[in-house]
C-alpha positions in Angstrom: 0.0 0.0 0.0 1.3 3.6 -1.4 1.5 6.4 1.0 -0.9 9.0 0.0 0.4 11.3 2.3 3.7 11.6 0.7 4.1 13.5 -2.8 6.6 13.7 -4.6 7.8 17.2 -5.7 7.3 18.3 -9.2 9.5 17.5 -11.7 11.5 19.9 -13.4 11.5 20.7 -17.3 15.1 21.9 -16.8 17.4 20.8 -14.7 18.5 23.3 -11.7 21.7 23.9 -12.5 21.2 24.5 -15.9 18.3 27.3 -13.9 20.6 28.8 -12.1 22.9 30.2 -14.9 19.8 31.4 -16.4 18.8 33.1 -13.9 22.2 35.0 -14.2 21.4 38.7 -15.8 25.0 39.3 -17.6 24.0 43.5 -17.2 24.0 43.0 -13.6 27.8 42.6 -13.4 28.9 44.4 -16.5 30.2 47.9 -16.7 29.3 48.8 -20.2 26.0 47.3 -21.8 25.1 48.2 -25.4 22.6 50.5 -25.7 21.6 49.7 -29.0 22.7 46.6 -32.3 24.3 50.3 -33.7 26.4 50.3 -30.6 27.6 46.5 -30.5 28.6 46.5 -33.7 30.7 49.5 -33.0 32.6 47.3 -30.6 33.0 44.9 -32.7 34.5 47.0 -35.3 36.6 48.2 -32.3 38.1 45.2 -31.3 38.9 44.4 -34.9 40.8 47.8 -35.2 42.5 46.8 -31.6 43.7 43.7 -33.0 44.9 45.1 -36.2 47.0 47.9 -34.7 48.3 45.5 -31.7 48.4 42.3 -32.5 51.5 41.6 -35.0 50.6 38.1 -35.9 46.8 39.6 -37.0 48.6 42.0 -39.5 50.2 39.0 -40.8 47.3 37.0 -40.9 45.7 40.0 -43.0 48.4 39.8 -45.6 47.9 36.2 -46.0 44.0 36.4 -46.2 44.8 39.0 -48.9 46.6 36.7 -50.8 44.7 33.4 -50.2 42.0 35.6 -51.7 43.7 36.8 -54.4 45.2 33.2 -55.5 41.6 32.0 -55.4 40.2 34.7 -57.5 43.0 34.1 -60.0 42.9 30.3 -60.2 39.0 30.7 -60.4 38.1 28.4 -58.2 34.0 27.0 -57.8 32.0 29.2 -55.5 31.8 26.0 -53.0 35.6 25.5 -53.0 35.8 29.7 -52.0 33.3 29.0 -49.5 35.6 26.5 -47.7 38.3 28.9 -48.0 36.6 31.7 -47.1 35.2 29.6 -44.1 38.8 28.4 -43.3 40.2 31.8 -43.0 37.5 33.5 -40.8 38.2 30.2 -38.6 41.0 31.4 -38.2 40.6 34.8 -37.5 37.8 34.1 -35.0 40.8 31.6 -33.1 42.9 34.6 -33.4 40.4 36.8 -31.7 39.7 34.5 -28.7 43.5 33.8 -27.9 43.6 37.7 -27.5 40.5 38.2 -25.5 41.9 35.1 -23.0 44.8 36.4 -22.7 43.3 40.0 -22.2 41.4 38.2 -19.2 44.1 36.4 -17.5 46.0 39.1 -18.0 43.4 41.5 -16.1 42.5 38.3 -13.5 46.4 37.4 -12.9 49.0 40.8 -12.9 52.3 37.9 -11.5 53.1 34.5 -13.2 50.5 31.6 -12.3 50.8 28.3 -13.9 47.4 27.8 -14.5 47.6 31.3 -16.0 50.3 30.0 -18.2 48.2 26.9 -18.8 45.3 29.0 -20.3 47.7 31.1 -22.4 49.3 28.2 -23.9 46.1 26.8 -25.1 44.4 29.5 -26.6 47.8 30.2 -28.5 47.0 26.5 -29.3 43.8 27.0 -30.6 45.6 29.7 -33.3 48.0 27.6 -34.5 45.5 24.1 -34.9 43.8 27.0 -37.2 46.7 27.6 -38.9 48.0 24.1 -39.6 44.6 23.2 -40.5 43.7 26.1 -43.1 47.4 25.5 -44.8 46.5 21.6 -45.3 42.6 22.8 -46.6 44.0 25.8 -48.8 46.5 23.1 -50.0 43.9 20.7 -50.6 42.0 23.4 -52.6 44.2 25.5 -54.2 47.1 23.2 -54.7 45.8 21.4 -57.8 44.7 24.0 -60.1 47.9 26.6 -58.5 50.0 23.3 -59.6 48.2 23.1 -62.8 48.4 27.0 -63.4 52.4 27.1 -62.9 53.2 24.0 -64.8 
Protein backbone atom coordinates (compact mmCIF):
# COMPACT_ATOMS: atom_id res chain seq x y z
CA UNK A 1 0.00 0.00 0.00
CA UNK A 2 1.29 3.56 -1.37
CA UNK A 3 1.55 6.39 1.01
CA UNK A 4 -0.94 8.97 0.03
CA UNK A 5 0.45 11.33 2.27
CA UNK A 6 3.67 11.59 0.69
CA UNK A 7 4.08 13.47 -2.84
CA UNK A 8 6.62 13.69 -4.59
CA UNK A 9 7.83 17.17 -5.69
CA UNK A 10 7.35 18.31 -9.15
CA UNK A 11 9.50 17.45 -11.69
CA UNK A 12 11.51 19.87 -13.39
CA UNK A 13 11.55 20.72 -17.26
CA UNK A 14 15.14 21.93 -16.77
CA UNK A 15 17.40 20.81 -14.71
CA UNK A 16 18.54 23.25 -11.67
CA UNK A 17 21.73 23.87 -12.50
CA UNK A 18 21.21 24.54 -15.85
CA UNK A 19 18.28 27.29 -13.88
CA UNK A 20 20.62 28.82 -12.08
CA UNK A 21 22.88 30.15 -14.87
CA UNK A 22 19.76 31.40 -16.37
CA UNK A 23 18.82 33.15 -13.86
CA UNK A 24 22.15 34.97 -14.17
CA UNK A 25 21.44 38.69 -15.83
CA UNK A 26 24.97 39.30 -17.65
CA UNK A 27 24.03 43.48 -17.16
CA UNK A 28 23.96 43.00 -13.57
CA UNK A 29 27.79 42.60 -13.38
CA UNK A 30 28.91 44.43 -16.51
CA UNK A 31 30.20 47.88 -16.74
CA UNK A 32 29.25 48.77 -20.25
CA UNK A 33 25.98 47.26 -21.75
CA UNK A 34 25.06 48.15 -25.45
CA UNK A 35 22.64 50.49 -25.71
CA UNK A 36 21.63 49.68 -29.01
CA UNK A 37 22.65 46.65 -32.26
CA UNK A 38 24.32 50.28 -33.69
CA UNK A 39 26.40 50.32 -30.58
CA UNK A 40 27.62 46.53 -30.48
CA UNK A 41 28.56 46.54 -33.70
CA UNK A 42 30.72 49.51 -33.02
CA UNK A 43 32.60 47.34 -30.59
CA UNK A 44 32.96 44.86 -32.68
CA UNK A 45 34.49 47.02 -35.35
CA UNK A 46 36.60 48.16 -32.33
CA UNK A 47 38.09 45.23 -31.31
CA UNK A 48 38.86 44.35 -34.88
CA UNK A 49 40.75 47.77 -35.16
CA UNK A 50 42.49 46.81 -31.60
CA UNK A 51 43.72 43.72 -33.01
CA UNK A 52 44.85 45.07 -36.19
CA UNK A 53 46.96 47.88 -34.69
CA UNK A 54 48.28 45.54 -31.67
CA UNK A 55 48.45 42.34 -32.48
CA UNK A 56 51.49 41.61 -34.96
CA UNK A 57 50.61 38.07 -35.89
CA UNK A 58 46.76 39.62 -36.99
CA UNK A 59 48.63 41.97 -39.45
CA UNK A 60 50.23 38.99 -40.82
CA UNK A 61 47.31 36.99 -40.87
CA UNK A 62 45.73 40.00 -42.99
CA UNK A 63 48.45 39.76 -45.55
CA UNK A 64 47.88 36.21 -45.99
CA UNK A 65 44.02 36.37 -46.20
CA UNK A 66 44.76 38.99 -48.94
CA UNK A 67 46.62 36.73 -50.80
CA UNK A 68 44.68 33.44 -50.24
CA UNK A 69 41.95 35.56 -51.73
CA UNK A 70 43.73 36.84 -54.41
CA UNK A 71 45.18 33.21 -55.49
CA UNK A 72 41.58 31.96 -55.37
CA UNK A 73 40.24 34.70 -57.51
CA UNK A 74 42.98 34.08 -59.97
CA UNK A 75 42.93 30.29 -60.17
CA UNK A 76 38.95 30.74 -60.38
CA UNK A 77 38.07 28.37 -58.15
CA UNK A 78 34.00 26.99 -57.76
CA UNK A 79 31.96 29.23 -55.49
CA UNK A 80 31.79 26.03 -52.98
CA UNK A 81 35.59 25.47 -53.04
CA UNK A 82 35.80 29.68 -52.03
CA UNK A 83 33.33 28.96 -49.50
CA UNK A 84 35.62 26.49 -47.73
CA UNK A 85 38.28 28.88 -47.99
CA UNK A 86 36.55 31.70 -47.13
CA UNK A 87 35.25 29.64 -44.08
CA UNK A 88 38.76 28.36 -43.30
CA UNK A 89 40.16 31.79 -42.99
CA UNK A 90 37.50 33.49 -40.83
CA UNK A 91 38.18 30.23 -38.56
CA UNK A 92 41.04 31.36 -38.19
CA UNK A 93 40.61 34.76 -37.49
CA UNK A 94 37.83 34.08 -34.99
CA UNK A 95 40.78 31.64 -33.11
CA UNK A 96 42.92 34.57 -33.37
CA UNK A 97 40.37 36.80 -31.70
CA UNK A 98 39.70 34.47 -28.70
CA UNK A 99 43.47 33.84 -27.93
CA UNK A 100 43.62 37.68 -27.48
CA UNK A 101 40.46 38.25 -25.47
CA UNK A 102 41.89 35.10 -23.02
CA UNK A 103 44.76 36.44 -22.69
CA UNK A 104 43.35 39.96 -22.21
CA UNK A 105 41.36 38.16 -19.24
CA UNK A 106 44.10 36.39 -17.54
CA UNK A 107 45.98 39.14 -17.97
CA UNK A 108 43.36 41.52 -16.09
CA UNK A 109 42.46 38.33 -13.47
CA UNK A 110 46.39 37.36 -12.89
CA UNK A 111 48.97 40.84 -12.90
CA UNK A 112 52.33 37.94 -11.52
CA UNK A 113 53.06 34.50 -13.19
CA UNK A 114 50.46 31.58 -12.32
CA UNK A 115 50.83 28.27 -13.88
CA UNK A 116 47.44 27.83 -14.52
CA UNK A 117 47.58 31.26 -15.96
CA UNK A 118 50.29 29.99 -18.23
CA UNK A 119 48.20 26.90 -18.81
CA UNK A 120 45.28 29.02 -20.31
CA UNK A 121 47.70 31.13 -22.41
CA UNK A 122 49.32 28.17 -23.87
CA UNK A 123 46.08 26.84 -25.14
CA UNK A 124 44.40 29.55 -26.62
CA UNK A 125 47.80 30.20 -28.46
CA UNK A 126 46.99 26.49 -29.27
CA UNK A 127 43.83 27.00 -30.64
CA UNK A 128 45.60 29.68 -33.27
CA UNK A 129 47.96 27.63 -34.51
CA UNK A 130 45.46 24.09 -34.90
CA UNK A 131 43.77 27.01 -37.16
CA UNK A 132 46.67 27.61 -38.87
CA UNK A 133 48.04 24.14 -39.56
CA UNK A 134 44.63 23.19 -40.53
CA UNK A 135 43.72 26.05 -43.12
CA UNK A 136 47.35 25.53 -44.77
CA UNK A 137 46.54 21.57 -45.31
CA UNK A 138 42.63 22.76 -46.64
CA UNK A 139 44.00 25.84 -48.79
CA UNK A 140 46.52 23.08 -49.98
CA UNK A 141 43.89 20.69 -50.65
CA UNK A 142 42.00 23.40 -52.64
CA UNK A 143 44.24 25.47 -54.24
CA UNK A 144 47.07 23.21 -54.71
CA UNK A 145 45.84 21.39 -57.82
CA UNK A 146 44.69 24.00 -60.09
CA UNK A 147 47.93 26.63 -58.48
CA UNK A 148 50.00 23.33 -59.57
CA UNK A 149 48.24 23.08 -62.76
CA UNK A 150 48.44 26.98 -63.40
CA UNK A 151 52.38 27.09 -62.87
CA UNK A 152 53.18 23.98 -64.77
Amino acid sequence: MMDDDKKSPPKRLIHKDIQATLAINPEDYSLQVSANRLASLRYAVAGWLHMLRYQKNTRIQAVASVAVFTVSFWLAIPPHDLAIIILTVAMVWMAEFVNAAVEAAINLASAEFHPMAKVGKDVAAATVLLGVVTSIVIGLLILGPPLWERLT
